[in-house]
LOLUMDO-850639 format. One record per atom (N, C-alpha, C): residue in three letters; x, z, y. Coordinates in steps of 0.02 Angstrom, whole numbers, plus 50000, padded with zeros to 5 digits. Each point is the difference from the previous one (the first is absolute). Layout:
// residues N
ALAXZY
...
//
This chain:
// residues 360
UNK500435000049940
UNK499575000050060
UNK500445000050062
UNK499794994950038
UNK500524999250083
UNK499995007150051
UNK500405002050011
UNK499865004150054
UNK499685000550051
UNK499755004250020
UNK499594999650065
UNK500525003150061
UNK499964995550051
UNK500255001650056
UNK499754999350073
UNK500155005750019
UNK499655002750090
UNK500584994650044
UNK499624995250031
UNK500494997450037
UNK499735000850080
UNK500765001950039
UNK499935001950059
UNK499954993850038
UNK499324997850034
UNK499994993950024
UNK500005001150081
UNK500374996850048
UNK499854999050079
UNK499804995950021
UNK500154993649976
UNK499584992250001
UNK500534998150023
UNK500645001250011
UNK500634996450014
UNK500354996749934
UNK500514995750016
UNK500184995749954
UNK500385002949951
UNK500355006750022
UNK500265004149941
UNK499735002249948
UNK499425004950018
UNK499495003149962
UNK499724992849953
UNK499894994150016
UNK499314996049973
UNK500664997549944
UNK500704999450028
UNK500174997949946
UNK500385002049939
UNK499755006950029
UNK500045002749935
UNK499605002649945
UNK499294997950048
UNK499564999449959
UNK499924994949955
UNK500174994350016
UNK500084992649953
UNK500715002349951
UNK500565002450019
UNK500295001649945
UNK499905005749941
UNK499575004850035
UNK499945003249929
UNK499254996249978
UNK499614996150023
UNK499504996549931
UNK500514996249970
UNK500304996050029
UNK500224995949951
UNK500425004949942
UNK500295004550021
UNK500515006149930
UNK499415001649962
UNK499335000150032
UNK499335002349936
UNK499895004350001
UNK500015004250081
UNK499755007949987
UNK499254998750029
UNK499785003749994
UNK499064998550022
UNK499965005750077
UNK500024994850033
UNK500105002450082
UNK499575003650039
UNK499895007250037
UNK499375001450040
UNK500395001150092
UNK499684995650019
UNK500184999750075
UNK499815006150045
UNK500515003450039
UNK499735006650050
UNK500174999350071
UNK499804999050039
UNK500015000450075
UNK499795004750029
UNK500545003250034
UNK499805006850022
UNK499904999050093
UNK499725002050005
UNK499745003950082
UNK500395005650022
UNK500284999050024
UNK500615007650042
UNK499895003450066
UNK500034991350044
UNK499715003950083
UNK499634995450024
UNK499455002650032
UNK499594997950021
UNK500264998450098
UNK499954992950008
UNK500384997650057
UNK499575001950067
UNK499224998749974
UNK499704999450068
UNK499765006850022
UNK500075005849968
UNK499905006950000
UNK500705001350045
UNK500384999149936
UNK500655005550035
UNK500654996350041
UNK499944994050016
UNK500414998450051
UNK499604992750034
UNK500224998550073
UNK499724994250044
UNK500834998450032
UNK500435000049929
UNK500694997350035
UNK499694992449982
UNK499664996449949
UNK500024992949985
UNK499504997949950
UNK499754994850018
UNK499484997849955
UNK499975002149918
UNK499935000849976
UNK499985003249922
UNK500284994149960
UNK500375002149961
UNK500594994649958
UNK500535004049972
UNK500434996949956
UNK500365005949959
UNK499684999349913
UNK500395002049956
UNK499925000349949
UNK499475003049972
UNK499845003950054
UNK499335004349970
UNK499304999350018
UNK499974994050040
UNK499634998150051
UNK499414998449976
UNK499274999650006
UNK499314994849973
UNK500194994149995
UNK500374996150033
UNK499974993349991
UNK500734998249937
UNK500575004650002
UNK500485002449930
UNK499595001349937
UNK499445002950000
UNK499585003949959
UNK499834995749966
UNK499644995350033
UNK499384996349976
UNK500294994549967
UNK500674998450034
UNK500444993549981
UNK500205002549933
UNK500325005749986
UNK500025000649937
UNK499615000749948
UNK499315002550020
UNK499314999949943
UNK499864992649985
UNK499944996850043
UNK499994993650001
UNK500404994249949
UNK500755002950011
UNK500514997349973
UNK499905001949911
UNK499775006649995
UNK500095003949935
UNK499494996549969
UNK499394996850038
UNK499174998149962
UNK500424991449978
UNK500484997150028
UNK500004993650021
UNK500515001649907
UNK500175004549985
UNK500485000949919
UNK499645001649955
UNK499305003950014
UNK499535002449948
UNK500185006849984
UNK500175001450051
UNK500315006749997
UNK499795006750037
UNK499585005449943
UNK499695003950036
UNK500415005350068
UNK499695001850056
UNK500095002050048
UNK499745007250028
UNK500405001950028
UNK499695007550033
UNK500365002250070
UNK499465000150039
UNK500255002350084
UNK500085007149982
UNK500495005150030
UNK500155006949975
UNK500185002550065
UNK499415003750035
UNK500205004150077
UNK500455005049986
UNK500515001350031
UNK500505005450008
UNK500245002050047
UNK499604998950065
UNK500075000950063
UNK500015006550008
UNK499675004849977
UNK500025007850022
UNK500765001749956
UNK500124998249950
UNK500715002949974
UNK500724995950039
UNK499694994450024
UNK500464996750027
UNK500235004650052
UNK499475001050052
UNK500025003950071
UNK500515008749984
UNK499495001849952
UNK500155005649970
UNK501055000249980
UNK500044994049975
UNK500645002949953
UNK500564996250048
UNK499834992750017
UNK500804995050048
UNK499785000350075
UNK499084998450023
UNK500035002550084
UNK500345007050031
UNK499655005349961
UNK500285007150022
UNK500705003050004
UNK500314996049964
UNK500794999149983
UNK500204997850047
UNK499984993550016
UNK500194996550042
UNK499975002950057
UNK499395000750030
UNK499875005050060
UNK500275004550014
UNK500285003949946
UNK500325006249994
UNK500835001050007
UNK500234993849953
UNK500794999850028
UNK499994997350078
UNK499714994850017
UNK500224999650072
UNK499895006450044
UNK499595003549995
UNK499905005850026
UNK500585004249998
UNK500344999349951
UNK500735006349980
UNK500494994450019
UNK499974993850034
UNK500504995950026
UNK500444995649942
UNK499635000249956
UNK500314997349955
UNK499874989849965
UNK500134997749960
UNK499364993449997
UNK500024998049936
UNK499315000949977
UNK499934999649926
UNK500114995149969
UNK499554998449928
UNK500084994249962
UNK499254999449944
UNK499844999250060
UNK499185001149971
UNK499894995849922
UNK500424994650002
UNK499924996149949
UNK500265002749918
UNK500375004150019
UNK500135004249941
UNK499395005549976
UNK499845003050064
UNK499685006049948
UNK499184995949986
UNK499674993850038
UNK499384994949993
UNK500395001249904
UNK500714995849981
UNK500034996849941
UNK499685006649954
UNK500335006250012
UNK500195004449947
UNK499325003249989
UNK499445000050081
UNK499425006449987
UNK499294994449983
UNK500004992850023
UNK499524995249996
UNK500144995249962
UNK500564995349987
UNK500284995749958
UNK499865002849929
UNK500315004550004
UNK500405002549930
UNK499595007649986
UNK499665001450051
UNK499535007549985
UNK499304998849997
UNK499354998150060
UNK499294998749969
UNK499994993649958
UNK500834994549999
UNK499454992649982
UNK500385003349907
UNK500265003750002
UNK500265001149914
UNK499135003649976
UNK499735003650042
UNK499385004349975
UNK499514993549999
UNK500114996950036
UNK499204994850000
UNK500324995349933
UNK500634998049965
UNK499924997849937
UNK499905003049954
UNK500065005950016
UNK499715003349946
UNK499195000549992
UNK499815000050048
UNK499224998849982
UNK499894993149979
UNK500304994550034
UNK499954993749990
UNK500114998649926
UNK500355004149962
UNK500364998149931
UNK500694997450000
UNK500205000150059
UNK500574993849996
UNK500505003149967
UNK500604998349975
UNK500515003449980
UNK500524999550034
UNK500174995250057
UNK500395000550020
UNK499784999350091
UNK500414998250050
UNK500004999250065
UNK500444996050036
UNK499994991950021
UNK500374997350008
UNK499884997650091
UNK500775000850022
UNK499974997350081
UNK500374994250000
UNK499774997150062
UNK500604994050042
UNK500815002750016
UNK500105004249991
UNK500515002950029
UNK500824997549959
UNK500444996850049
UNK500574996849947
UNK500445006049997
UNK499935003849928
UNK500515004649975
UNK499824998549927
UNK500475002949945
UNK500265000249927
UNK499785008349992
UNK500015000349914
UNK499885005849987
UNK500504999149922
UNK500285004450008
UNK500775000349947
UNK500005007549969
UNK500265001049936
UNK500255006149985
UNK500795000749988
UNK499995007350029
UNK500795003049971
UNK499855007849993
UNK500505000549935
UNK499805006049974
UNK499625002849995
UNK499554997149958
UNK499285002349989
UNK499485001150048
UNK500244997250074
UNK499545001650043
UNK499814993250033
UNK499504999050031
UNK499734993650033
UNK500085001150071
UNK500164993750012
UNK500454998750094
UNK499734994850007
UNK499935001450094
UNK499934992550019
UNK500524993950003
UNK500054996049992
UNK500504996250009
UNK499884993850056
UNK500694998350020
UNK500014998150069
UNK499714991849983
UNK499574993650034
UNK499724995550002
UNK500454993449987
UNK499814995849976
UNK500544992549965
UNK500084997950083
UNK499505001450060
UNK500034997150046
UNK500355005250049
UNK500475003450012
UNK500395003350034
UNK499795002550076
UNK499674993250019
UNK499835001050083
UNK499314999250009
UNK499555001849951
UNK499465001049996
UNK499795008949974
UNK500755001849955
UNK499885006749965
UNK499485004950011
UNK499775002749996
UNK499385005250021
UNK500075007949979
UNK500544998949955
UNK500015005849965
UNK500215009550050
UNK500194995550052
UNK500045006250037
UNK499435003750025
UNK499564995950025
UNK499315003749976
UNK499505003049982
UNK500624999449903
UNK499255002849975
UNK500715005649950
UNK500475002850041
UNK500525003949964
UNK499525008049974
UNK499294999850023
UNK499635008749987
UNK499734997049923
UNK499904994549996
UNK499494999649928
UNK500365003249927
UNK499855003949979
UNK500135002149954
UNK500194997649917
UNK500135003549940
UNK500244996749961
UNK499284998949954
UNK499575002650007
UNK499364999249985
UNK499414992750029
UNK500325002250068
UNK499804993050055
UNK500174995249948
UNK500694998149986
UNK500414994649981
UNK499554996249936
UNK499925005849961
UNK499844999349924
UNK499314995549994
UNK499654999950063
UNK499424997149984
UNK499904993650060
UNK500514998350033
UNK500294996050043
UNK500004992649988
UNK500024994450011
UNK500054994250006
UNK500194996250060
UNK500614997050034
UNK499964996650047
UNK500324992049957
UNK499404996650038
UNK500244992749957
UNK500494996850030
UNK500275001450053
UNK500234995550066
UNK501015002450000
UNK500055004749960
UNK500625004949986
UNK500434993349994
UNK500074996149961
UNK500374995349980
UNK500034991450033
UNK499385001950034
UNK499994994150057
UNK500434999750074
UNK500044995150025
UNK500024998350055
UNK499535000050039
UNK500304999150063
UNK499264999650061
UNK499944992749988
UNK500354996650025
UNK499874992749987
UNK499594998049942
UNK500225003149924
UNK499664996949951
UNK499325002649996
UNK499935007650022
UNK499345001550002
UNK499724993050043
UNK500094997350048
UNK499804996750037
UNK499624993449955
UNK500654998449974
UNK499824993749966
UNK499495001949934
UNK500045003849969
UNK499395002549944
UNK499495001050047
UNK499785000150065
UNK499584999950033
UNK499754992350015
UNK500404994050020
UNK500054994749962
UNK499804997349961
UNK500355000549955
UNK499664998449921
UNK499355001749962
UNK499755004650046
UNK499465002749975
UNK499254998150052
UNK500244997250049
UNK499634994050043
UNK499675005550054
UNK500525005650024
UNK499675006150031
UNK500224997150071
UNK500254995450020
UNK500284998150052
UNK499955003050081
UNK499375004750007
UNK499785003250043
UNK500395006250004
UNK500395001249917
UNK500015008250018
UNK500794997050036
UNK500264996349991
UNK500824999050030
UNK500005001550067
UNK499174997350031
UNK500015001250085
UNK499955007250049
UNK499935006749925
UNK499795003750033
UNK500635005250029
UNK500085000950063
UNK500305005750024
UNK500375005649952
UNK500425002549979
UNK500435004649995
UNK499335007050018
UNK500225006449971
UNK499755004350016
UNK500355005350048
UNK499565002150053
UNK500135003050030
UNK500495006949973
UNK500535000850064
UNK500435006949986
UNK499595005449980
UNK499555001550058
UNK499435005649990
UNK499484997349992
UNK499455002749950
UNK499364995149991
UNK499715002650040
UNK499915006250034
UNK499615002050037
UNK500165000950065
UNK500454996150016
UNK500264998850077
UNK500144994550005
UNK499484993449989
UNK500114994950007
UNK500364996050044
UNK500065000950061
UNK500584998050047
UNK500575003250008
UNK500035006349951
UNK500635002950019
UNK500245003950050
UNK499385000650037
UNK500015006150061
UNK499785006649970
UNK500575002349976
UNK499885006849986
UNK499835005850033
UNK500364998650079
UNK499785004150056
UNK499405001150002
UNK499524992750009
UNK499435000550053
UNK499495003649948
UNK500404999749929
UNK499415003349917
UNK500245006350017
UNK500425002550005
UNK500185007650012
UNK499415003250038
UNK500084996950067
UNK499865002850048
UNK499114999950001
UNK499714995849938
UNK499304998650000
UNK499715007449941
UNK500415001749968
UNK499965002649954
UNK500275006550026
UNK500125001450074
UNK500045008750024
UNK500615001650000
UNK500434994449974
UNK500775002750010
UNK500524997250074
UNK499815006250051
UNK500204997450065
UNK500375003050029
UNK500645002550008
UNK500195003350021
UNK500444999650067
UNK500105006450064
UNK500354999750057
UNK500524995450017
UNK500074996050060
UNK500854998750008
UNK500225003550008
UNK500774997849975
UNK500665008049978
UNK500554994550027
UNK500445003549965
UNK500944995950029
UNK500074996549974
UNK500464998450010
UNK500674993849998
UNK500705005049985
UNK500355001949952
UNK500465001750017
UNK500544996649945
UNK500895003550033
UNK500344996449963
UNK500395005549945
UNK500244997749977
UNK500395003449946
UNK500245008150019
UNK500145002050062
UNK500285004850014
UNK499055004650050
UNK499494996549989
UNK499795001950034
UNK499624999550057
UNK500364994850027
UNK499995000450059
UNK499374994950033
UNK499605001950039
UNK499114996650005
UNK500424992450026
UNK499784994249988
UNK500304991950034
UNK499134996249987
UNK499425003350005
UNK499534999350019
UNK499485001549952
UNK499344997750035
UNK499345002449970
UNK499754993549944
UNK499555002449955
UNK499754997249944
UNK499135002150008
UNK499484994449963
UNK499425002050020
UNK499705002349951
UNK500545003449921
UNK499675005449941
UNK500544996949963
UNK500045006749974
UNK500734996849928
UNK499694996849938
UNK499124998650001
UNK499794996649933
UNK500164992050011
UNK500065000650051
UNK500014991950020
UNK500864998149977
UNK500625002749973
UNK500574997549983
UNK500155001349930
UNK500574996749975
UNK500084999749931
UNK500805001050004
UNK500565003549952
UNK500494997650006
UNK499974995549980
UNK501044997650049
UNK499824992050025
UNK500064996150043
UNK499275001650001
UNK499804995750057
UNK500144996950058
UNK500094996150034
UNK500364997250042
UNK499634999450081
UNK499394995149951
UNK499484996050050
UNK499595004850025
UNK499614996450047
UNK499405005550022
UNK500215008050040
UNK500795000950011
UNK500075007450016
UNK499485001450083
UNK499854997550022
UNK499984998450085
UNK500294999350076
UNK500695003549949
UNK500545000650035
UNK500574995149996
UNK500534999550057
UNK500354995249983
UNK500555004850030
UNK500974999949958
UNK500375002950004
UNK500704995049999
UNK499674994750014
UNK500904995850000
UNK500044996549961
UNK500145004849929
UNK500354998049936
UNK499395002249962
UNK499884996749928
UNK499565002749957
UNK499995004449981
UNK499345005449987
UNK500035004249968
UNK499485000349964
UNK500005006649939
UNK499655000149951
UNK499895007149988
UNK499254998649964
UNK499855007849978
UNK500265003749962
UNK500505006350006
UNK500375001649957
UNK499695006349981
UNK499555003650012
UNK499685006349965
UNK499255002050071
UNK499595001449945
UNK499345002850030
UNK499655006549965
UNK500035004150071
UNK499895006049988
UNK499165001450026
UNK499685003149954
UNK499234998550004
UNK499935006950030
UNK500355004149992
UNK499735007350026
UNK500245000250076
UNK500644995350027
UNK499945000850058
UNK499854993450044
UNK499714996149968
UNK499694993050047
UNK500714997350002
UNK500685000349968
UNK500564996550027
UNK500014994549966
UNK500384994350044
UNK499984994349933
UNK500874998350023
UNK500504999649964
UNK500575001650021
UNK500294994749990
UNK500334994450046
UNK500334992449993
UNK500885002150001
UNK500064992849963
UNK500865000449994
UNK500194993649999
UNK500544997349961
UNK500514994249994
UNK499724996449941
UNK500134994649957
UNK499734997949961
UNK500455002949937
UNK500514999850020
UNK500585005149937
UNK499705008250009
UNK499725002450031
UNK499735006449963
UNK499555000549969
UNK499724996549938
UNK499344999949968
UNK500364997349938
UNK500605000249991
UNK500585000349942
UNK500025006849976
UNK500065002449942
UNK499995004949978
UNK499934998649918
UNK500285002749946
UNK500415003049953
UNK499585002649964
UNK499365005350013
UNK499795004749949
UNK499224999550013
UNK499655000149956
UNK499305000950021
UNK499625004949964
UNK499675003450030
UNK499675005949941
UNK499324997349986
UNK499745003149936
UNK499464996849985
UNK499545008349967
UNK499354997950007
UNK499355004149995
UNK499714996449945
UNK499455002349954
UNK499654997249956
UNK500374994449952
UNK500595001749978
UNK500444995849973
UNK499645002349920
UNK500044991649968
UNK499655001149928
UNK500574996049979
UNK500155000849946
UNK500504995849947
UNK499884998849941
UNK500074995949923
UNK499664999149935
UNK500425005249960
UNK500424999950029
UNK500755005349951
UNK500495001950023
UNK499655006350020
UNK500615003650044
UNK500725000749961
UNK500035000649915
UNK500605000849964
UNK500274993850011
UNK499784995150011
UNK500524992750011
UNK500265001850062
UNK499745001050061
UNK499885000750067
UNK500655003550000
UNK500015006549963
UNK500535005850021
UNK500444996049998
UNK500114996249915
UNK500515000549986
UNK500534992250010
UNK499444996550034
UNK500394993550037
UNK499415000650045
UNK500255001150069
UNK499764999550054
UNK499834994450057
UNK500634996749966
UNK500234991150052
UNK499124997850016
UNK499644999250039
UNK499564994450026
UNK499914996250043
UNK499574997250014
UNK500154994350045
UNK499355001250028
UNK499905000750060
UNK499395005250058
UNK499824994050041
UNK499465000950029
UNK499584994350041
UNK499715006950037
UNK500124999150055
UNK499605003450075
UNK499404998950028
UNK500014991350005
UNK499374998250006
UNK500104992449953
UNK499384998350014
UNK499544991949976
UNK500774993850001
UNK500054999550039
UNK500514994050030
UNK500465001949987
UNK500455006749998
UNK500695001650007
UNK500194997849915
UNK500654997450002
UNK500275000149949
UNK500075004049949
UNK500235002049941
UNK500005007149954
UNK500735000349999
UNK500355007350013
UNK500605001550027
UNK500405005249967
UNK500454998849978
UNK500225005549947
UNK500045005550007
UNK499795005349968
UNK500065006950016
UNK500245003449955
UNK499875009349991
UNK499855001649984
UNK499415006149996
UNK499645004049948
UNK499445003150009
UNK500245006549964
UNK499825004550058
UNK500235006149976
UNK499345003049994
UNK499665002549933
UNK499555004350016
UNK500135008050011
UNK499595002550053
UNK500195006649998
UNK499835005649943
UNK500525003649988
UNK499955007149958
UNK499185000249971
UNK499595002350058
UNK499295001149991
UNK499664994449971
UNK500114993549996
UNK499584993150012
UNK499405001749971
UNK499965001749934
UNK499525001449977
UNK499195004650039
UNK500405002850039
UNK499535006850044
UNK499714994550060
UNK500604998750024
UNK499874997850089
UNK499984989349992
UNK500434999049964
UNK499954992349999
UNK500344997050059
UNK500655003850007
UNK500244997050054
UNK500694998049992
UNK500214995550002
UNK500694994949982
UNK500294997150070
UNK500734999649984
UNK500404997650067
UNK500214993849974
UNK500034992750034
UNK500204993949975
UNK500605000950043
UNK500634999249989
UNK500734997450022
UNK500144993049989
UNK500154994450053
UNK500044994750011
UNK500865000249976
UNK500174994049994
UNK500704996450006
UNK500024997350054
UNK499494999350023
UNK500304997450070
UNK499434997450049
UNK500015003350072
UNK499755002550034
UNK499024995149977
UNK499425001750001
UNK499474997950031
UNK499804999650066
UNK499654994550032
UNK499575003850061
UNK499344999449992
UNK499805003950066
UNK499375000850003
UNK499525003049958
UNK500415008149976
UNK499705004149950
UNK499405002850034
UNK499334999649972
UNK499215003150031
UNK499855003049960
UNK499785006350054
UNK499695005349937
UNK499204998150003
UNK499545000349936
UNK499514996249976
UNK499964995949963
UNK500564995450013
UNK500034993849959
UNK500295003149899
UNK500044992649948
UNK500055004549957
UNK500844997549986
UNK500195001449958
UNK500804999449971
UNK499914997649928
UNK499964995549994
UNK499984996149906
UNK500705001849974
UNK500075001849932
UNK500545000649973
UNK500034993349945
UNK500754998049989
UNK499714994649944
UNK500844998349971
UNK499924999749915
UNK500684998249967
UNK499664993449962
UNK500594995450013
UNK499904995749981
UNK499444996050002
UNK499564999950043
UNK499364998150008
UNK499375003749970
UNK500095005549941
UNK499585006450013
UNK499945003150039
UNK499435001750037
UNK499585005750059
UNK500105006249949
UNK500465003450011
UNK500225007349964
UNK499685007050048
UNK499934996650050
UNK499425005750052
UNK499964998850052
UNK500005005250046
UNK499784997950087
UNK499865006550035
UNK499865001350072
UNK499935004150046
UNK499924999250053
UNK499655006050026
UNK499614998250071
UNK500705002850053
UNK500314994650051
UNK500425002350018
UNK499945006450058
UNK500385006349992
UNK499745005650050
UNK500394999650063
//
């Protein structure tokens, strides 16, 4: 008997084609489109659009009826709000800048849509998402994508070894391009035209400010200061910067500068040189790993800071406690920039995701 599988549909060309590749492997497919945020309620930054959108929605029910393939719209808007809005809201508040897209994978991806196959029957749960799933030493890892500059796997470094086990991504071993062309071949020619998905689905233009500030997070203008201190002008709320950052300061000082630390308890947002956002060590919070006995006892990894940055040799020291507190220090070989606290820290050997952390 074929398996039954929950497939995560958006109506984009990733998702649909991986819906055409697992019929054709012969698993017996049930389509899920979930509802997360509701656009015309909770923000008037931009017409409603985005992956999660009614007119995303419908394109994929549509798409799923056009395979013979049963379908289910699945609201998750109150857990959505509940588990990645409140978050979100919440690190900028402590000056920090999250990664909403991780904890969406680990508490909605991989947490209500695993419960709705289970009612569904399905046995397994398959996304668009280009990553591999590999074992070592008896344990199941993500593994890094055939398509390198598409990878995703940083992402989804919270899903567990349980997550994994009932996992499917069809796209692991593809290309972007070839996904393209199996889009092609399969006479989908519409889906090749569609847009890329948004950074944030729920900040469709990418104005994170003007969503902050709609959603009650507003806070005083404070300073400008520099490394030693010293006030070199006013700012109109420290939610509005990121380390970094360059653009947008309001100020102009000659020479470039960048956000080099933001302090939420005293409104400071503190600029420097572009060589001070170099730094050597990063500590990490909520650090999970598959095997801490490998971990101890060869430490060498190779760390990703954020999305884009390269993976950089390190090493990972977990602390004494790890077990209690979950908190690990990554040591570079050689210098990173632009370390943010919020963002997460992927660990990875050899193209196994061996763990990750929320950087503090």
């Amino acid at each position: 008997m074929s398996k039954r599988v929950l497939m995560a549909m958006s109506g984009g060309i990733d998702s649909s084609v991986s819906a055409l590749l697992l019929l054709e492997q012969g698993y017996e497919l049930v389509g899920a489109t979930f509802r997360t945020f509701d656009y015309i309620k909770e923000s008037c930054l931009a017409k409603e659009k985005g992956c999660c959108s009614v007119e995303s929605i419908m394109e994929a029910k549509h798409f799923a009826e056009s395979l013979g393939v049963e379908h289910h719209i699945l609201d998750f808007r109150q857990l959505f709000r509940e588990h990645v809005i409140a978050d979100f809201i919440s690190e900028y508040r402590r000056g920090r800048t999250p990664n909403p897209c991780v904890l969406c994978n680990s508490h909605i991806k991989w947490g209500v849509l695993l419960q709705a196959a289970d009612e569904l029957g399905c046995d397994y749960i398959a996304t668009g998402h280009y990553a591999q799933i590999a074992t070592h030493r008896d344990h199941y890892y993500l593994y890094t994508a055939a398509d390198t500059h598409k990878d995703q796997t940083y992402f989804l470094w919270m899903l567990t070894e349980e997550n994994l086990q009932r996992t499917i991504f069809p796209l692991g071993g593809y290309t972007k391009p070839e996904v393209r062309q199996l889009a092609l071949d399969h006479h989908f020619e519409k889906l090749t035209k569609k847009s890329e998905s948004q950074e944030i689905c729920f900040i469709p233009d990418n104005d994170y400010r003007t969503f902050l500030a709609q959603q009650g997070c507003e806070v005083k203008p404070g300073r400008f200061v520099d490394a030693d201190g010293k006030v070199i002008g006013r700012h109109p709320g420290y939610c509005n910067f990121t380390i970094g950052q360059r653009k947008g300061l309001g100020v102009a000082f000659g020479t470039p500068k960048y956000v080099t630390r933001i302090d939420a308890a005293t409104n400071e947002v503190c600029l420097g040189d572009y060589d001070d956002l170099y730094q050597t060590e990063v500590q990490a919070a909520q650090v999970r790993v598959r095997d801490v006995e490998w971990l101890r006892s060869s430490p060498r990894v190779q760390a990703r800071i954020r999305y884009k940055s390269p993976a950089t040799e390190a090493e990972l020291l977990l602390c004494d406690d790890f077990a209690e507190t979950g908190k690990a220090l990554i040591r570079f070989t050689e210098p990173v920039w632009g370390v943010t606290p919020g963002q997460s820290v992927v660990l990875y050997k050899d193209g196994l995701v061996v763990g990750g952390g929320v950087i503090s």
